[in-house]
C-alpha positions in Angstrom: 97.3 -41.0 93.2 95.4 -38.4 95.0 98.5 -36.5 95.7 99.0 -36.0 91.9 95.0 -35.4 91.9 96.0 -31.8 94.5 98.7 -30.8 92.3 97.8 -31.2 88.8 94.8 -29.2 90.3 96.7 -26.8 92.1 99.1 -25.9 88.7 95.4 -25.3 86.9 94.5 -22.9 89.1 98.2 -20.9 89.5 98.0 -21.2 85.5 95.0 -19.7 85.6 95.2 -16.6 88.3 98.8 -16.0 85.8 96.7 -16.1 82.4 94.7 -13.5 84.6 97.0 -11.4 86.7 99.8 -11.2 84.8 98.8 -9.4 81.1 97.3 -6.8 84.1 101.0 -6.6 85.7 102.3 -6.3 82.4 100.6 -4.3 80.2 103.0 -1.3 79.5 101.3 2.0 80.1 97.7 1.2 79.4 95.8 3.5 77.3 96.8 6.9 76.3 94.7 10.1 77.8 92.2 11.5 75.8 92.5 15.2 74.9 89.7 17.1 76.9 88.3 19.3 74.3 89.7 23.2 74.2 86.7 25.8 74.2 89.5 28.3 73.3 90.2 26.5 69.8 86.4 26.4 69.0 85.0 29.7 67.6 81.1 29.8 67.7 80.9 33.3 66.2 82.7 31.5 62.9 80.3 28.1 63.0 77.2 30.3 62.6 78.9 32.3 60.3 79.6 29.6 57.8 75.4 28.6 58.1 72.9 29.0 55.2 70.2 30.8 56.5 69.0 31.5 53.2 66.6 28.6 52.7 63.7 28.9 53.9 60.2 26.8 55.0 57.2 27.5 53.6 54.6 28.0 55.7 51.5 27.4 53.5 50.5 23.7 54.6 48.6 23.4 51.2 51.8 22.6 49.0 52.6 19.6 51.7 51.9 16.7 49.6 49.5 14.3 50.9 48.2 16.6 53.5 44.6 16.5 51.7 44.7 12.9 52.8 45.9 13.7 56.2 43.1 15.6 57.0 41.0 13.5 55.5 42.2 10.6 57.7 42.2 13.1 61.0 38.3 13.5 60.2 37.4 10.4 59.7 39.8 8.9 62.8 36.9 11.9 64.9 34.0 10.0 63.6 35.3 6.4 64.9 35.9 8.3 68.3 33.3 9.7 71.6 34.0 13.3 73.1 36.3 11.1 75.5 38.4 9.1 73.0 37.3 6.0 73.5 36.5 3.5 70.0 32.7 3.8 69.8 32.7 0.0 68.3 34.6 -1.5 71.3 35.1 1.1 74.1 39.1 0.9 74.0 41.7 4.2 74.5 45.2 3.4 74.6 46.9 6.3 76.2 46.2 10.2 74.8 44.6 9.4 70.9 47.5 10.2 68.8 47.0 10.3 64.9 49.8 9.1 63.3 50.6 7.0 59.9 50.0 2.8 60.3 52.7 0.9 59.4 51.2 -2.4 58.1 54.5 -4.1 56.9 55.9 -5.1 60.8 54.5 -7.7 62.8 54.5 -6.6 66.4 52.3 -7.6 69.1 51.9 -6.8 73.1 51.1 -9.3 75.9 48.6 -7.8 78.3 49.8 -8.3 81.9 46.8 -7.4 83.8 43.5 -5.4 84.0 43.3 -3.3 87.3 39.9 -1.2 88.4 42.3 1.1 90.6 44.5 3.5 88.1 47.1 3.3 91.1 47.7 -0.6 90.9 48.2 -0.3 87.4 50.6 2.1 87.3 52.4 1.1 90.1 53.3 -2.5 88.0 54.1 -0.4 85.2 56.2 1.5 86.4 58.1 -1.8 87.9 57.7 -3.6 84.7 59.4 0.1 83.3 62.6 -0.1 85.9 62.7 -4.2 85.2 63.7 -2.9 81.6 60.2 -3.9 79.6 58.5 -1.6 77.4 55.1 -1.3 79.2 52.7 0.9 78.6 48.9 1.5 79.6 45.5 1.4 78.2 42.2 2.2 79.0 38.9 0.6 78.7 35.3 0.3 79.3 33.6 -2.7 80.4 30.5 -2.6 82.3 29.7 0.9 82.9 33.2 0.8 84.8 36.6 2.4 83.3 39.6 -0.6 83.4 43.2 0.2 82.8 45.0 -2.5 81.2 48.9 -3.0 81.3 51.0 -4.6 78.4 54.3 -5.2 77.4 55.1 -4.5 74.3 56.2 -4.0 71.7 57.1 -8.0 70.6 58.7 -8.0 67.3 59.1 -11.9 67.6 57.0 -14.8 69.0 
């Protein structure tokens, strides 16, 4: 009985090194080159020939619609802020203050990793957090009369 036991498990593993080894063996020619592209068969002179310079970009920023707004939002955005960025209502500054357009409809969130008093220490586990393939990123804030720099992970589109 345990003779048949070696060999029905020896033909399983020759029937599986052949399903593997021998389409490799086998296989005809394998894949065809790829044609390495010819410099001499591109013209440049002729592609920027053929472009429309014609149109051009106003530069008068007072046609931009919505850019009333914009500035609007850039002035008030000042007001919330001290002469060193940080949130006047809760003393926060994540990264260099940025103005950009807040996109309400996603539901992303970060995870705080840690909270380091040396800006060393927390960039040093970001930038591991960064090589282990995480988005990290770094904030700073001010808690008792002392700067912190917080680390996160993040974005998290799902829970």
């Amino acid at each position: 009985m345990e003779l048949t036991r070696y060999r029905v498990t020896g033909a399983i593993f020759l029937a599986s090194i052949a399903i593997i080894f021998l389409p490799m063996l086998f296989d005809g020619e394998g894949l065809e080159p790829t044609e390495a592209f010819n410099s001499d068969a591109f013209d440049l002179q002729q592609a920027v020939d053929t472009l429309d310079f014609s149109v051009a970009v106003s530069g008068d920023t007072s046609e931009v619609p919505g850019s009333k707004a914009a500035l609007d939002a850039r002035e008030a955005l000042r007001e919330t802020i001290d002469e060193e960025g940080y949130l006047q209502d809760n003393g926060t500054r994540i990264g260099e203050p940025v103005l950009s357009i807040e996109d309400t409809s996603t539901l992303v969130w970060a995870v705080q990793v840690g909270s380091f008093d040396q800006f060393d220490n927390a960039t040093a586990l970001r930038d591991r957090l960064l090589q282990d393939g995480y988005s990290a990123w770094l904030s700073n804030v001010r808690k008792a009369g002392g700067n912190r720099t917080r680390v996160a992970v993040g974005p998290i589109l799902l829970r």
